[in-house]
SESEFI-306124 format. One record per atom (N, C-alpha, C): residue in one letter; y, z, x. Coordinates in pm, whole numbers, plus 50000, padded with zeros to 5 digits. Layout:
N
AYZX...
***
This chain:
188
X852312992799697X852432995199555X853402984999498X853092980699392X853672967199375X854832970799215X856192964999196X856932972499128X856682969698985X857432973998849X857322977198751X857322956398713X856622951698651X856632939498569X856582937998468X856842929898393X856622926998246X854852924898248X854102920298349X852452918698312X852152935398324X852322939998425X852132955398460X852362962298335X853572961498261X853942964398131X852912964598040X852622950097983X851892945497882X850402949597935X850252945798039X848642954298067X848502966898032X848972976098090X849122989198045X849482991497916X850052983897811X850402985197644X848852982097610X847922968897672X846812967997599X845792975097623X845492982297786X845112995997777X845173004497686X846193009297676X846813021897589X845853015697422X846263004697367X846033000697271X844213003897262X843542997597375X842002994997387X841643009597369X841993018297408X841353032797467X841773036797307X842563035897216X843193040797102X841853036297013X841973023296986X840503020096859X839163024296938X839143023397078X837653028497120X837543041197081X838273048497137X838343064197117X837973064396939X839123062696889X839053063296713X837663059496674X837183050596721X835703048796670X834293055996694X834843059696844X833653069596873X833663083796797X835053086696779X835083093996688X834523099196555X834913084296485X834293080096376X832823078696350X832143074296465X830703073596545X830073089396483X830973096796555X830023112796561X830173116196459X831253112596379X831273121696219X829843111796131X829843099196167X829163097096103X827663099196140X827343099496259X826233106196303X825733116596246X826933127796260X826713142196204X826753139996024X826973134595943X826143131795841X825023121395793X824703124495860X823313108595877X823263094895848X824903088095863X824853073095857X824623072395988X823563066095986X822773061096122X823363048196147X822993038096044X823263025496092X824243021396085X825323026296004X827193026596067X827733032996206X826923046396234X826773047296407X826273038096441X825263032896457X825333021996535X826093009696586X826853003596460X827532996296441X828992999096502X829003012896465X830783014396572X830663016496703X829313021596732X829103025096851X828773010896974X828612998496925X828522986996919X830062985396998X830662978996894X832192978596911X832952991396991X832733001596973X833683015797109X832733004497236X831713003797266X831823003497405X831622989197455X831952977997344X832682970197420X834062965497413X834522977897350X836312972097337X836432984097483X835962995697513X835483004397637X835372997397729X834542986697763X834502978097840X835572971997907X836002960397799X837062955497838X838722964997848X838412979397813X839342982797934X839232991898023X837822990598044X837602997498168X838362988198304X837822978798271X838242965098345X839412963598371X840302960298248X841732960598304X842002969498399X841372985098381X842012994798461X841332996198601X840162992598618X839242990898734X839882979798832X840762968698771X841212955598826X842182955698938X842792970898901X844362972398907X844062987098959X843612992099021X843603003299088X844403008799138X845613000999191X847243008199275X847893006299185X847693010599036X848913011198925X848743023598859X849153031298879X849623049298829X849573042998689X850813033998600X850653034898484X849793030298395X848803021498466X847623020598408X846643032198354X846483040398430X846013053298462X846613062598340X847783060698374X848443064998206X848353064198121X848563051798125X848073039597952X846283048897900X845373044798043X844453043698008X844183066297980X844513071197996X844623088697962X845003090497841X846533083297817X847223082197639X846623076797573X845793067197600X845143060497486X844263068797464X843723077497535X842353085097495X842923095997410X843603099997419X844383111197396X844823108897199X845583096897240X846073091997121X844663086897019X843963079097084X842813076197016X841773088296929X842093102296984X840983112496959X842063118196851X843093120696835X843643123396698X844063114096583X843983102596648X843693095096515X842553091196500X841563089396524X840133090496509X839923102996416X840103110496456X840433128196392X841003125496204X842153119096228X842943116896099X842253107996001X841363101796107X840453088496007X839483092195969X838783098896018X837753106695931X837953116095883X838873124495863X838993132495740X839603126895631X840303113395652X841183105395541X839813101995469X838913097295543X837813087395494X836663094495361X836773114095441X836133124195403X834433119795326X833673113495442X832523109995384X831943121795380X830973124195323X829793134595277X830073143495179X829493155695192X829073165195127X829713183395161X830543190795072X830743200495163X829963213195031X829553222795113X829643232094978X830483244194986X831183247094849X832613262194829X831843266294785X832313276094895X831903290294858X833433296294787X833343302294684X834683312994622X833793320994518X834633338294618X834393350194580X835543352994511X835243361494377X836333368794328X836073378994236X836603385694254X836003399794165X835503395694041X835053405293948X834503399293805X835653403693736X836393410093733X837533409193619X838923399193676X838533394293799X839393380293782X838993370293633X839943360793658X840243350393534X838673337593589X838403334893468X837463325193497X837133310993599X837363312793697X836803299993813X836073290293801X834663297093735X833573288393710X834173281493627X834473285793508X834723277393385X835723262993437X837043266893505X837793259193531X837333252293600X836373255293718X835703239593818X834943233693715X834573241493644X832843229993543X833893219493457X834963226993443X836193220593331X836693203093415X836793210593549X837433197593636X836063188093663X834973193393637X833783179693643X832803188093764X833173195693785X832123202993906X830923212093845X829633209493948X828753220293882X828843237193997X828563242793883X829063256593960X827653266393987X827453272394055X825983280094081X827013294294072X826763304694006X827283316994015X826603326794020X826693335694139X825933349994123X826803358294169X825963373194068X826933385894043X826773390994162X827503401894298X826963405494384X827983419494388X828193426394505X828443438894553X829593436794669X830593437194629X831633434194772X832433448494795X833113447594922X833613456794982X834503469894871X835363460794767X835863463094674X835283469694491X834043460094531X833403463994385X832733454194410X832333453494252X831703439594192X832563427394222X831563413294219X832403402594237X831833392394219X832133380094181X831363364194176X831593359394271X830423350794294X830233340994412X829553329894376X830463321194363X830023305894309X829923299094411X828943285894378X828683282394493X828703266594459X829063254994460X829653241894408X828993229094542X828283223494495X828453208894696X828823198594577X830163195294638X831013185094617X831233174694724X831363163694705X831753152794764X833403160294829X833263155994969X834443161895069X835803156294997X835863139294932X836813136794862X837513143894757X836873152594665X836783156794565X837613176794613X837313176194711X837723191794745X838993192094753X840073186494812X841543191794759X841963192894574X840973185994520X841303187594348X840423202294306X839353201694374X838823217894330X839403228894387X839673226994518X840773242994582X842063242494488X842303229794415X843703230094337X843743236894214X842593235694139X841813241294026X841733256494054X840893263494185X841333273394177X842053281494218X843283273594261X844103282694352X845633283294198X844983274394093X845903273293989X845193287693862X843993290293903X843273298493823X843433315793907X842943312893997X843043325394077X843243324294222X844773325394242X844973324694336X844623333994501X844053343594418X843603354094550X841993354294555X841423338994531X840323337794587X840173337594719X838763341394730X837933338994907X837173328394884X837813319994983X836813306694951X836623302595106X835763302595122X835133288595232X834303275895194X834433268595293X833913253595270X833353247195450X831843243995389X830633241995505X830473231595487X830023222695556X829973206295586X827953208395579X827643199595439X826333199395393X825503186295458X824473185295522X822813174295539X822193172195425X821883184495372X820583188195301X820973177295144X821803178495142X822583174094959X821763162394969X821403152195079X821433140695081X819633139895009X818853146495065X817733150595045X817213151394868X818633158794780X818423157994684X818883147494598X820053137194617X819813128394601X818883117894614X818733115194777X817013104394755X815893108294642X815933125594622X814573129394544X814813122694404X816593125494353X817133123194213X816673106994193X816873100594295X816923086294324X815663076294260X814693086594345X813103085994400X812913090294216X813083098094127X812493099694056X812833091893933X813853087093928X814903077493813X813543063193849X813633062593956X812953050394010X811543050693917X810393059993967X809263058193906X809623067093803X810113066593695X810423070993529X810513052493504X811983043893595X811653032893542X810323024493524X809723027493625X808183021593664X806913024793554X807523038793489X806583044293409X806903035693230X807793035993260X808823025393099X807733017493118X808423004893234X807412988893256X806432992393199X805643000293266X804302996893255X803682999993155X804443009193038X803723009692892X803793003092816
***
């Protein structure tokens, strides 16, 4: 076993480093997978496994070095929560709130439609009584300003928030139809 060096050092720092953006990207990979950028998965998934590569290598090279082994564990480690931090910073897609609140709470709907949101509301039957249940798909960016809206309106809402596919569907259609309306202009 051969002792602590300044290369042993720095190898193991660029380990640590390699396993950090690979990790972070594959990361980044699945979130974007799981909302259907395909061809940006591809593209990171590209780059994770050959920056993967080259440190598999370093660490494959060097087999009687424990802190390689280290480097190369922390980096994974380290890489999967900031990968983590980067895609929720990034907050691509679509989520939809759900917030319940009785009907003689203070107005919700009004205040999200107020902040720029569209609101779907129906009257229903809860444990308590009567109650609203609005239902909003907002851009994931956009959701710490609407929980702010109603946690400034009614703070003893029930709210959850689901990570949406489908939204995308109605955009292409919105897309798809702006398109041939223009087509229909031209051609008269």
């Amino acid at each position: 076993m051969e002792g602590l060096t300044l290369d042993l050092l720095l190898g193991a720092l660029l380990i640590f480093a390699l396993r950090i953006v690979d990790v972070s990207l594959g990361t980044l990979r699945i979130g974007m997978l799981v909302r259907g950028k395909r061809r940006l998965a591809g593209v990171l998934s590209f780059f994770e496994s050959l920056i993967w590569l080259v440190a598999a290598a370093q660490v494959l090279g060097k087999l009687e070095s424990p802190i390689q082994f280290v480097a190369y564990a922390g980096g994974y480690a380290t890489g999967t929560m900031l990968g983590a931090n980067i895609e929720r910073w990034l907050a691509v897609g679509k989520v939809v709130l759900r917030v319940i609140v009785p009907v003689s709470a203070p107005d919700v709907q009004d205040a999200l439609r107020q902040a720029g949101l569209f609101v779907t509301t129906v009257n229903a039957s809860g444990r308590d009584g009567e109650v609203r249940v609005m239902f909003s798909v907002i851009a994931r960016k956009k959701l710490r300003a609407a929980l702010r809206v109603i946690e400034a309106t009614y703070p003893r809402a029930f709210i959850t928030v689901e990570e949406v596919t489908t939204a995308q569907l109605q955009e292409v259609a919105t897309r798809e139809d702006r398109l041939s309306r223009r087509f229909r202009m031209i051609r008269k």
